[in-house]
PDB file of the backbone (N, CA, C, O) and the ligand in Angstrom, with CONECT records:
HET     ZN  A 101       1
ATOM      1  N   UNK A   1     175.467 223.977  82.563  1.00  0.00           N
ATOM      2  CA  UNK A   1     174.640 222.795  82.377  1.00  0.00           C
ATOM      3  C   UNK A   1     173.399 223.131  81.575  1.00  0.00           C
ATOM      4  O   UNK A   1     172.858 222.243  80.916  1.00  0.00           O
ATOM      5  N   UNK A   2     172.906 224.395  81.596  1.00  0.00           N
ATOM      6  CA  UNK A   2     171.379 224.963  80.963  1.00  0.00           C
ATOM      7  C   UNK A   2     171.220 225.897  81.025  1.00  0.00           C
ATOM      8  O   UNK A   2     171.689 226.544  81.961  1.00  0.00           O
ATOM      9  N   UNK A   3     170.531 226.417  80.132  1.00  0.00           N
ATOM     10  CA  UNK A   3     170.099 228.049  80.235  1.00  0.00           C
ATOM     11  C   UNK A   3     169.078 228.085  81.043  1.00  0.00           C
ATOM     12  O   UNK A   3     168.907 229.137  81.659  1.00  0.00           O
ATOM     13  N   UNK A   4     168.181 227.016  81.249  1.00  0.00           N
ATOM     14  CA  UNK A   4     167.353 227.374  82.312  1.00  0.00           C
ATOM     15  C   UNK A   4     167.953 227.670  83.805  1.00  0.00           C
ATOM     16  O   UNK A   4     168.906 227.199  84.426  1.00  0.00           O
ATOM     17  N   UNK A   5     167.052 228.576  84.073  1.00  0.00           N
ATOM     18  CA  UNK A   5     167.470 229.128  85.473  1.00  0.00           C
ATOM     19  C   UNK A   5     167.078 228.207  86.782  1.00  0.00           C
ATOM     20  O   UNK A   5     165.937 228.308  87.234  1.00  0.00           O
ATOM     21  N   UNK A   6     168.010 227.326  87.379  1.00  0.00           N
ATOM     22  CA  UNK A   6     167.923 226.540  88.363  1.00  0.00           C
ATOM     23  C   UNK A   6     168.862 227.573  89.532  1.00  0.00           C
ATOM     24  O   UNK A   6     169.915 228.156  89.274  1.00  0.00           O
ATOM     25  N   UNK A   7     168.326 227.575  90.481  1.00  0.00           N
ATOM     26  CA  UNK A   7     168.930 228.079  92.082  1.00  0.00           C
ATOM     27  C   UNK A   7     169.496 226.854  92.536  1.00  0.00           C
ATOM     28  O   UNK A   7     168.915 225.788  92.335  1.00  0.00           O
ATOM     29  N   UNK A   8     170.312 226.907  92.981  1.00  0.00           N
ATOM     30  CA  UNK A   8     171.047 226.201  93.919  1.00  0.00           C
ATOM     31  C   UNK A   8     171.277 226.164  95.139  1.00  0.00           C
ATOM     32  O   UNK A   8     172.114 227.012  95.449  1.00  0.00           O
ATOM     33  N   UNK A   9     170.811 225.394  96.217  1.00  0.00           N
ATOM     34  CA  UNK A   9     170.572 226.112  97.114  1.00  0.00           C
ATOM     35  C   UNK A   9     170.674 225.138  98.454  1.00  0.00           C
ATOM     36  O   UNK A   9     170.215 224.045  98.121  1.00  0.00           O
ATOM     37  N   UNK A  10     171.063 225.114  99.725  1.00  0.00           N
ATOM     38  CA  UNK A  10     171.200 224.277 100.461  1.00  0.00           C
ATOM     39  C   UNK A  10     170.584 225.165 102.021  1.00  0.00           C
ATOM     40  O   UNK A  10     170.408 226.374 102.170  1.00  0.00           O
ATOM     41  N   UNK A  11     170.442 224.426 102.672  1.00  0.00           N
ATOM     42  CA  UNK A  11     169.520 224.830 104.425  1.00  0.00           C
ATOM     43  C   UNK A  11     171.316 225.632 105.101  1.00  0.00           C
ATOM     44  O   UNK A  11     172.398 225.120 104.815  1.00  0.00           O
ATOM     45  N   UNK A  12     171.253 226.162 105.465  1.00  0.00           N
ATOM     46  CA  UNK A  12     172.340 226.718 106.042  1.00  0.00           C
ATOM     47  C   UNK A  12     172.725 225.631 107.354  1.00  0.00           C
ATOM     48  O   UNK A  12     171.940 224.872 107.922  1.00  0.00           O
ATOM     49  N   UNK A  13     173.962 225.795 107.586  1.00  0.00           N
ATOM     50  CA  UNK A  13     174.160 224.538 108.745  1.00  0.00           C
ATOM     51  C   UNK A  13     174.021 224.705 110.052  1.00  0.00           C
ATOM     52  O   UNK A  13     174.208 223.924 110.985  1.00  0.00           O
ATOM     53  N   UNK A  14     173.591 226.067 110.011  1.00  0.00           N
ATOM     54  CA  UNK A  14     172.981 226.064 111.565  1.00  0.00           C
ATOM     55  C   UNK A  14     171.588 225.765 111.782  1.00  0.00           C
ATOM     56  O   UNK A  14     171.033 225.752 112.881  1.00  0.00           O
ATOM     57  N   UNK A  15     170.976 225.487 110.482  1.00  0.00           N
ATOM     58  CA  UNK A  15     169.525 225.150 110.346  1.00  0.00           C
ATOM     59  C   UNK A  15     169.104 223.707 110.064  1.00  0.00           C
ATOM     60  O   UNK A  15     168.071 223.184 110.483  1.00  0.00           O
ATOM     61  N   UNK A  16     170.123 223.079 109.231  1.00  0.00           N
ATOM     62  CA  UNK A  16     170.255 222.113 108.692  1.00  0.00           C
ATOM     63  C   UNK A  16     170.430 220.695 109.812  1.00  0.00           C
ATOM     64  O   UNK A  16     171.467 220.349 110.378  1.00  0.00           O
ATOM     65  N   UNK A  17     169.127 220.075 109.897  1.00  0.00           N
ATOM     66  CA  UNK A  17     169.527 218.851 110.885  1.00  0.00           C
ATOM     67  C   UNK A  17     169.246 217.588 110.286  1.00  0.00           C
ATOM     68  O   UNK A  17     169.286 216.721 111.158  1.00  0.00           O
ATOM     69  N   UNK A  18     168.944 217.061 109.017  1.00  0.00           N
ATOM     70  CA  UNK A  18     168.656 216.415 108.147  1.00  0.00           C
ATOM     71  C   UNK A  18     169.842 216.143 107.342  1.00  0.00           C
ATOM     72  O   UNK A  18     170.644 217.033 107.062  1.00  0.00           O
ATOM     73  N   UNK A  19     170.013 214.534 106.841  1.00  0.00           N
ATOM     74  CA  UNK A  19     170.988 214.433 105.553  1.00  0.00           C
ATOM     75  C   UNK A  19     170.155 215.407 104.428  1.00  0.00           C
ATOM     76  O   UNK A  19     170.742 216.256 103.756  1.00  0.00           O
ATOM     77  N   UNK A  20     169.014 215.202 104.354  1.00  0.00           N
ATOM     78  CA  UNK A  20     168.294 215.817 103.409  1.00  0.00           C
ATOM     79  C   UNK A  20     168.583 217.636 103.449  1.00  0.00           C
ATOM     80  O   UNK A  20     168.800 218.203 102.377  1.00  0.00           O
ATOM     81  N   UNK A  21     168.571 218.045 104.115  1.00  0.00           N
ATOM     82  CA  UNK A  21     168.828 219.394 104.455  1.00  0.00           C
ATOM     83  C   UNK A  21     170.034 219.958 104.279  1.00  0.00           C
ATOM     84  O   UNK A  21     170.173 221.151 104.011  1.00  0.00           O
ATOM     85  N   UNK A  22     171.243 218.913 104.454  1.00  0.00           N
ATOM     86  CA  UNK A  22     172.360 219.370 104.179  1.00  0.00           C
ATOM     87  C   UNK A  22     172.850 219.417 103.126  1.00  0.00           C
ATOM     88  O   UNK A  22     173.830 220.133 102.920  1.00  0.00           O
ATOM     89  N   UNK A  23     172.094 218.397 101.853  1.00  0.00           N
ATOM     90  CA  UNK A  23     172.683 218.169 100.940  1.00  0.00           C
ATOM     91  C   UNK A  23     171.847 219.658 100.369  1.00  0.00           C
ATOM     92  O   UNK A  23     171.025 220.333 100.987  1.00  0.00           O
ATOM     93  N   UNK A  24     172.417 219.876  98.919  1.00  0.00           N
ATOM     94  CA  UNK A  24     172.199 220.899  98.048  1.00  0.00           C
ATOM     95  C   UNK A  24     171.597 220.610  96.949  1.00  0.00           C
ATOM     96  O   UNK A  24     172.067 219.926  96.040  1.00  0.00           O
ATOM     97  N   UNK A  25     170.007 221.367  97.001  1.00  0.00           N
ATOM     98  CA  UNK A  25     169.012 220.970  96.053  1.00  0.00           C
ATOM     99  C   UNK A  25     169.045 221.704  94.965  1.00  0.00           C
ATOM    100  O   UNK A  25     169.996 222.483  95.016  1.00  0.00           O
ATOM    101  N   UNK A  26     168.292 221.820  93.793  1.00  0.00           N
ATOM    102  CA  UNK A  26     168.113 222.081  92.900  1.00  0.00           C
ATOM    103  C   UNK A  26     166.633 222.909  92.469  1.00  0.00           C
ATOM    104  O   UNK A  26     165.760 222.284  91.866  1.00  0.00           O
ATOM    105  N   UNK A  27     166.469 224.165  92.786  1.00  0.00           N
ATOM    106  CA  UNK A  27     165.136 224.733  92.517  1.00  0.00           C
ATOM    107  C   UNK A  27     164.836 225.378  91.339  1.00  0.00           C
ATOM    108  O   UNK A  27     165.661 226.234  91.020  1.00  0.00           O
ATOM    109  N   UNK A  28     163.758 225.199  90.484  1.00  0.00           N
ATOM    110  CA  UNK A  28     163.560 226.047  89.322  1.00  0.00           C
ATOM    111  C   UNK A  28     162.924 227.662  90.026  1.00  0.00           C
ATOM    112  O   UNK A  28     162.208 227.996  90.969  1.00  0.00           O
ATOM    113  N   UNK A  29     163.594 228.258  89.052  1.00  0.00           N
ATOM    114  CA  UNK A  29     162.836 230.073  89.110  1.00  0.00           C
ATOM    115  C   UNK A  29     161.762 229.952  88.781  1.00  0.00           C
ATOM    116  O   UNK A  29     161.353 228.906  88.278  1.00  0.00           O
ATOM    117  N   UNK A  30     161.117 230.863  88.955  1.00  0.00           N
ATOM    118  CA  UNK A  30     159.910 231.479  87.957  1.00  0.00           C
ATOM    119  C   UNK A  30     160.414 231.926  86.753  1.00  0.00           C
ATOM    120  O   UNK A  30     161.606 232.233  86.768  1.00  0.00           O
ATOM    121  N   UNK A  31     160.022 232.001  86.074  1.00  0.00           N
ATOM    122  CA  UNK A  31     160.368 232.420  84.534  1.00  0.00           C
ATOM    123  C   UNK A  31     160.717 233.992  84.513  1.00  0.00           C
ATOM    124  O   UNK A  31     161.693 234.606  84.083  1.00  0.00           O
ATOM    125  N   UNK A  32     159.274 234.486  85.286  1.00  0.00           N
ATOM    126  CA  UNK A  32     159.102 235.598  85.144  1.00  0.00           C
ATOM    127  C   UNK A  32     158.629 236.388  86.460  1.00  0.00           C
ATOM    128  O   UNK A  32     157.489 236.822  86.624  1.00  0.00           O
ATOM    129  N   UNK A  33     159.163 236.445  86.918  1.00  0.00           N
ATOM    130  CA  UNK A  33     158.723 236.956  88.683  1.00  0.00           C
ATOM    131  C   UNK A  33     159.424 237.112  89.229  1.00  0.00           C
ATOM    132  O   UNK A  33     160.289 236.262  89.437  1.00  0.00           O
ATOM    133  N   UNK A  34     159.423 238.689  89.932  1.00  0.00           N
ATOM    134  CA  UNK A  34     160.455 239.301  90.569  1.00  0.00           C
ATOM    135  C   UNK A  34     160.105 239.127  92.071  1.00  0.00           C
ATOM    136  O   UNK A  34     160.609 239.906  92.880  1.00  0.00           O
ATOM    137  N   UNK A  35     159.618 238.556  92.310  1.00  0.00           N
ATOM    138  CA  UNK A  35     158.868 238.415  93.794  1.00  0.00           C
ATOM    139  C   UNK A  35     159.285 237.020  94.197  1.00  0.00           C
ATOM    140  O   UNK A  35     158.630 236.027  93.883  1.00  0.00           O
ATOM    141  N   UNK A  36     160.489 236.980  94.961  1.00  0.00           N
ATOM    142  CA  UNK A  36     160.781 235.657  95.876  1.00  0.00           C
ATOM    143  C   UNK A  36     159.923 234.957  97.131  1.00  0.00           C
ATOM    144  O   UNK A  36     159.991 235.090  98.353  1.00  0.00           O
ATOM    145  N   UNK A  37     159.152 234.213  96.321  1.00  0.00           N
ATOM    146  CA  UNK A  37     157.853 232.863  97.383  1.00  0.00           C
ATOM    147  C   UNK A  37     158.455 233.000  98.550  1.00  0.00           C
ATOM    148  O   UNK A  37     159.626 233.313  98.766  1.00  0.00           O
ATOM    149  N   UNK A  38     157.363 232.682  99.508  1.00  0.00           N
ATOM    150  CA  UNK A  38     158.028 232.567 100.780  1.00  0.00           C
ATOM    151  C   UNK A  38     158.724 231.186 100.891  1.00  0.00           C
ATOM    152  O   UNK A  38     159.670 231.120 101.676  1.00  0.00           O
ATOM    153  N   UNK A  39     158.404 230.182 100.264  1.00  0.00           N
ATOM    154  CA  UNK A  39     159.039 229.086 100.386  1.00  0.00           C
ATOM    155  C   UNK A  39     159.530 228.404  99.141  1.00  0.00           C
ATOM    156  O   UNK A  39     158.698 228.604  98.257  1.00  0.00           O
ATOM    157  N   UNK A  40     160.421 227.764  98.754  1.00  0.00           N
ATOM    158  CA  UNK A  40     160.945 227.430  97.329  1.00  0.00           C
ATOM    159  C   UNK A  40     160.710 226.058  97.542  1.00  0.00           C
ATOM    160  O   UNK A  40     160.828 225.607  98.681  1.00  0.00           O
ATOM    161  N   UNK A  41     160.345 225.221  96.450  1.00  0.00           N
ATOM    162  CA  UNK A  41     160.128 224.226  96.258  1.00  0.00           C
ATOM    163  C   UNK A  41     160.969 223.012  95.424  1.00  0.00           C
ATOM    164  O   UNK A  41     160.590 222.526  94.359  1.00  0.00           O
ATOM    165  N   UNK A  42     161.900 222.729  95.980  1.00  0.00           N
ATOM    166  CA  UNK A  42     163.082 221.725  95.136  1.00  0.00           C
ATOM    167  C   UNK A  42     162.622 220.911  94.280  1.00  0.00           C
ATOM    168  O   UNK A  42     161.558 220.468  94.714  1.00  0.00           O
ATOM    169  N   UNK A  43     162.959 220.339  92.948  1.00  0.00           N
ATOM    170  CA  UNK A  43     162.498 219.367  91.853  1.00  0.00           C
ATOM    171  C   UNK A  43     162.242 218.322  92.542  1.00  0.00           C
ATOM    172  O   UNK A  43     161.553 217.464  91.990  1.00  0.00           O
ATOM    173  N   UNK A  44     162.725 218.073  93.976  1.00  0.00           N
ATOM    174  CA  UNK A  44     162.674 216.674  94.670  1.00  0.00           C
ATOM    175  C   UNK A  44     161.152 216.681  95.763  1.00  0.00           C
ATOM    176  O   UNK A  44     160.584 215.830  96.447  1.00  0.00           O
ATOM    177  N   UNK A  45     160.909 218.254  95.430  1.00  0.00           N
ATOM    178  CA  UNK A  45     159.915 218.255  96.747  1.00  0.00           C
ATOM    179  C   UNK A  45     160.059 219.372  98.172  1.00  0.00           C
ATOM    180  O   UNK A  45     159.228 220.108  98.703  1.00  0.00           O
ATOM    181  N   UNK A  46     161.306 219.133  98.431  1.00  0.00           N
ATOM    182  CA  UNK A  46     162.206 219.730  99.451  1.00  0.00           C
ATOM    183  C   UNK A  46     161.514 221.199  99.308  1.00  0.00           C
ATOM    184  O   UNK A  46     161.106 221.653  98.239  1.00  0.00           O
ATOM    185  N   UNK A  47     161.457 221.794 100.431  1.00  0.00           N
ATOM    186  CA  UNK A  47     161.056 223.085 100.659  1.00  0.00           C
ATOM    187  C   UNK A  47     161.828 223.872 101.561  1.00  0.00           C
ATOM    188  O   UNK A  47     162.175 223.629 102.717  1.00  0.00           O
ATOM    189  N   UNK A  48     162.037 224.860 100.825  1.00  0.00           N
ATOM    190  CA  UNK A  48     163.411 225.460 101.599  1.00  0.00           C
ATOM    191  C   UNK A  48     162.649 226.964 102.089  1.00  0.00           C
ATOM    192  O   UNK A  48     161.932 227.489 101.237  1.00  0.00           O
ATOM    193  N   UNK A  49     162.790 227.669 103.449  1.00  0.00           N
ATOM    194  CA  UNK A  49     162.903 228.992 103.387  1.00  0.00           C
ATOM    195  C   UNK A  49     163.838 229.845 103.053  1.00  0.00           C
ATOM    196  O   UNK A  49     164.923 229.934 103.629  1.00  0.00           O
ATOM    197  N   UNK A  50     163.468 230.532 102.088  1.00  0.00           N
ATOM    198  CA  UNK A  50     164.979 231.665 101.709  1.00  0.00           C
ATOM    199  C   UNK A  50     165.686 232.264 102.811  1.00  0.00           C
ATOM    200  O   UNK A  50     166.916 232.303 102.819  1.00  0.00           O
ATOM    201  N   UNK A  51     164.847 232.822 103.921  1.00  0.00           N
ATOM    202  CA  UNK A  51     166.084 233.204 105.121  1.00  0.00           C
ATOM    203  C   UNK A  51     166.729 232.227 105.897  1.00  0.00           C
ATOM    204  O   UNK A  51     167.041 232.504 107.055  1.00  0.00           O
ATOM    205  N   UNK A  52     167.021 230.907 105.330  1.00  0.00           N
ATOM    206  CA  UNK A  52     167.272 229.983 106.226  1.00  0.00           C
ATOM    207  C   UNK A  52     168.394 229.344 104.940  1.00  0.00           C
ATOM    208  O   UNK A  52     169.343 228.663 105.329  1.00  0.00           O
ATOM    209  N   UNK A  53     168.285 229.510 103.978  1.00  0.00           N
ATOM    210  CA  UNK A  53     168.448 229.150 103.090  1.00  0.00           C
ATOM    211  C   UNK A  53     170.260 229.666 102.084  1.00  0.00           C
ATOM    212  O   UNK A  53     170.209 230.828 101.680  1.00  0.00           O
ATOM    213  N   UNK A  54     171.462 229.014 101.783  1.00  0.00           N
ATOM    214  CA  UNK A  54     172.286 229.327 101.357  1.00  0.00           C
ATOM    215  C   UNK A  54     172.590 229.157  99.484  1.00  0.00           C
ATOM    216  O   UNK A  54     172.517 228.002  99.063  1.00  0.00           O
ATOM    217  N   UNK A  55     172.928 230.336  98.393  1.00  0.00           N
ATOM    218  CA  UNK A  55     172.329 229.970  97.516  1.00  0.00           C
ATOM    219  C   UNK A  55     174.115 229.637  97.513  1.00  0.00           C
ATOM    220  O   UNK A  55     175.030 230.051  98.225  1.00  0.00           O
ATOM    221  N   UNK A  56     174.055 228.585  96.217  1.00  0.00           N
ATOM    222  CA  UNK A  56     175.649 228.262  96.009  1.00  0.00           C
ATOM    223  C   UNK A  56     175.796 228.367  94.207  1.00  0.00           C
ATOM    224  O   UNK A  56     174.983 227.757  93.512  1.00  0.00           O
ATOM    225  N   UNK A  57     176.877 229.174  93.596  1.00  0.00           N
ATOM    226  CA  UNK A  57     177.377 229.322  92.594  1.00  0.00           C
ATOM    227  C   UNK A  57     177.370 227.676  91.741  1.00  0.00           C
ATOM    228  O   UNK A  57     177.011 227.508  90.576  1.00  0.00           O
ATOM    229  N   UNK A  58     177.665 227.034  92.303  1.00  0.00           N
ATOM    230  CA  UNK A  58     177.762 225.383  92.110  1.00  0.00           C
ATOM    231  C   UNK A  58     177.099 224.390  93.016  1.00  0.00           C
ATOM    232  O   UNK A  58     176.666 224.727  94.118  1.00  0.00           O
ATOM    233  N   UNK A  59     177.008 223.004  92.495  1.00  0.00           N
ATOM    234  CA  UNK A  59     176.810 222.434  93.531  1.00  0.00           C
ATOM    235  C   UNK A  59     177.798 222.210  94.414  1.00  0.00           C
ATOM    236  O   UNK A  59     178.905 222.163  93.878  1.00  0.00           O
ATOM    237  N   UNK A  60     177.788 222.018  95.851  1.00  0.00           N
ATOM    238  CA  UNK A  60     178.733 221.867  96.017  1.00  0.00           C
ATOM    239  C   UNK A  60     178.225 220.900  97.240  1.00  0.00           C
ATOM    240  O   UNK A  60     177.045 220.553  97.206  1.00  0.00           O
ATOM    241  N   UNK A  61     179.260 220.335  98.587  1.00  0.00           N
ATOM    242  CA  UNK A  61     178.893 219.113  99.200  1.00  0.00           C
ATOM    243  C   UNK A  61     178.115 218.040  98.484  1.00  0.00           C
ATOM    244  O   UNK A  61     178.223 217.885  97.268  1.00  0.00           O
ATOM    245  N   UNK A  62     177.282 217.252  99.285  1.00  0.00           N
ATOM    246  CA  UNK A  62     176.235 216.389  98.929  1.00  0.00           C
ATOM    247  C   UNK A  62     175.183 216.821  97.906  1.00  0.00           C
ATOM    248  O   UNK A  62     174.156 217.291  98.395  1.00  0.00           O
ATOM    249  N   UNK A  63     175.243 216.757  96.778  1.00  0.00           N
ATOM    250  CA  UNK A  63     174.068 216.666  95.958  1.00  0.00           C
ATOM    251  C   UNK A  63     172.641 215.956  96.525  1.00  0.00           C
ATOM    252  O   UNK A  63     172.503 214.895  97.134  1.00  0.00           O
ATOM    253  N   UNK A  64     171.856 216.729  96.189  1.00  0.00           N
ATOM    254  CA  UNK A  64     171.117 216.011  96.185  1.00  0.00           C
ATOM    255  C   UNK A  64     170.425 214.830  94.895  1.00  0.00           C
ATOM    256  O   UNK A  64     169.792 215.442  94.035  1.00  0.00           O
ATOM    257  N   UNK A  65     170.470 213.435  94.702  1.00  0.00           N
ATOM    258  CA  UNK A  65     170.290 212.902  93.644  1.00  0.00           C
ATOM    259  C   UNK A  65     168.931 213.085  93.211  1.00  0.00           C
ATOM    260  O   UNK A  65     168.907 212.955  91.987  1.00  0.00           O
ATOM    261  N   UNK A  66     168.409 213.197  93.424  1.00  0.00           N
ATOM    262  CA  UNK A  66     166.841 213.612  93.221  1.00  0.00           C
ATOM    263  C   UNK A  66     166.765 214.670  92.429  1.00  0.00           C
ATOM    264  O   UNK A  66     166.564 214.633  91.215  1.00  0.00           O
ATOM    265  N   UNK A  67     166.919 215.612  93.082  1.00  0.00           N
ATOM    266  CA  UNK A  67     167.416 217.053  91.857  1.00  0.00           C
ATOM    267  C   UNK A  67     168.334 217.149  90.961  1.00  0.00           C
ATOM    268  O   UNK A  67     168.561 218.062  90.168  1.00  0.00           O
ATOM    269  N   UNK A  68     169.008 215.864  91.175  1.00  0.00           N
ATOM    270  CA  UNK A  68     170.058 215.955  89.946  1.00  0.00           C
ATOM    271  C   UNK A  68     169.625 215.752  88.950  1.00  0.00           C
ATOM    272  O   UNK A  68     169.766 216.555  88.028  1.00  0.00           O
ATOM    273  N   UNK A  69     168.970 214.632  88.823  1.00  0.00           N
ATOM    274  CA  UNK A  69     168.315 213.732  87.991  1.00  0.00           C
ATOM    275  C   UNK A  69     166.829 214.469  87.248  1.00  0.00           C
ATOM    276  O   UNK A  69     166.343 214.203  86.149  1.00  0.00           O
ATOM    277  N   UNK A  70     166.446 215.260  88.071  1.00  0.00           N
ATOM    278  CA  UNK A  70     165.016 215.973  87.753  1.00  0.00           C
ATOM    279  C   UNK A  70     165.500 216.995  86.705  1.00  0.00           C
ATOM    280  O   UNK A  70     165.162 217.066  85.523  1.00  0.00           O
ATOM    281  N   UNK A  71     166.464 217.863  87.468  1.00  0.00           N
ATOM    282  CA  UNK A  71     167.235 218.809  86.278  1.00  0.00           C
ATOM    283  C   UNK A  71     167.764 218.597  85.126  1.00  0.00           C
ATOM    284  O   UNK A  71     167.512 219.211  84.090  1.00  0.00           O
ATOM    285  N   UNK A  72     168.696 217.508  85.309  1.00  0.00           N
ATOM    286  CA  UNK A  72     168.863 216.631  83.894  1.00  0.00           C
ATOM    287  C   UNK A  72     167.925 216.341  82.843  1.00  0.00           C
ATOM    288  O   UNK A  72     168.050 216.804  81.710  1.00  0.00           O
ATOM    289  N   UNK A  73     166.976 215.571  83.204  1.00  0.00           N
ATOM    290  CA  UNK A  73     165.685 215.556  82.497  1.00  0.00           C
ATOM    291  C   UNK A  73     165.043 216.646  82.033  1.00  0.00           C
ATOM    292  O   UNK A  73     164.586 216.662  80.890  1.00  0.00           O
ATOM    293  N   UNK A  74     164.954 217.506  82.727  1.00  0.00           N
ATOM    294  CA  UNK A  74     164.401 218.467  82.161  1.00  0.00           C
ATOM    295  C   UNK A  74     164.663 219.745  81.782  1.00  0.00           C
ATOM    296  O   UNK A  74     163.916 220.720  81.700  1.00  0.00           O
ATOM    297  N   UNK A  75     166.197 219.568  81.490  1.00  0.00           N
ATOM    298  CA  UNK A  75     167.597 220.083  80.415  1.00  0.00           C
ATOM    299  C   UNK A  75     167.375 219.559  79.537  1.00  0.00           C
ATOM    300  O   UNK A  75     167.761 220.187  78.551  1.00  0.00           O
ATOM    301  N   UNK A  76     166.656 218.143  79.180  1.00  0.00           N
ATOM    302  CA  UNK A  76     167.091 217.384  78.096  1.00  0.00           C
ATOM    303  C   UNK A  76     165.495 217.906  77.580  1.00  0.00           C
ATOM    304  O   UNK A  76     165.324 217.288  76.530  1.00  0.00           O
ATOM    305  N   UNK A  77     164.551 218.557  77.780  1.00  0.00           N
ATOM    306  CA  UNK A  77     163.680 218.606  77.138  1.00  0.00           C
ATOM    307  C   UNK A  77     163.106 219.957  76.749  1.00  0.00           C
ATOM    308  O   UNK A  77     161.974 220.426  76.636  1.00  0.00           O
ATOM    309  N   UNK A  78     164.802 220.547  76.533  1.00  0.00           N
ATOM    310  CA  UNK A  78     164.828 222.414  75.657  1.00  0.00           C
ATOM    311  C   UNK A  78     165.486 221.632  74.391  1.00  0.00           C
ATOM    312  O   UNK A  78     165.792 222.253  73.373  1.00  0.00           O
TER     313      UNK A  78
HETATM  314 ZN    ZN A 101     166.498 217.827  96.324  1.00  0.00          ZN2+
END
């Protein structure tokens, strides 16, 4: 979909008690930083902890539309 580096990433389901949580967000990287935040911040807002956190090759289940749409957009503006 982009060369930009988006994570993919969903709440693991033993953590996950939210539609919001279950679905699979969309996080930008840092460009340049080898140091993983304690908390990641989804294009939608969503804040995920990485040890709580499942990364996925694809999207997969429930998208989240929010991050879909954020990523899109701002694919379209490389
Ligand atoms: Zn999201």
């Amino acid at each position: 979909m982009t060369d930009r580096p988006h994570l993919i990433a969903r709440v693991r389901a033993e953590f996950a008690r939210s539609e919001q949580e279950k679905s699979c967000h969309f996080f930008p990287l840092p460009e340049e930083n080898s140091l993983l935040p304690s908390r990641l911040r989804a294009y939608c807002g969503f804040a995920i902890v990485p040890g709580q956190a499942e990364t996925l090759d694809g999207p997969a289940g429930m998208p989240c539309v929010h991050c879909l749409l954020v990523a899109a957009l701002t694919d379209s503006d490389k």
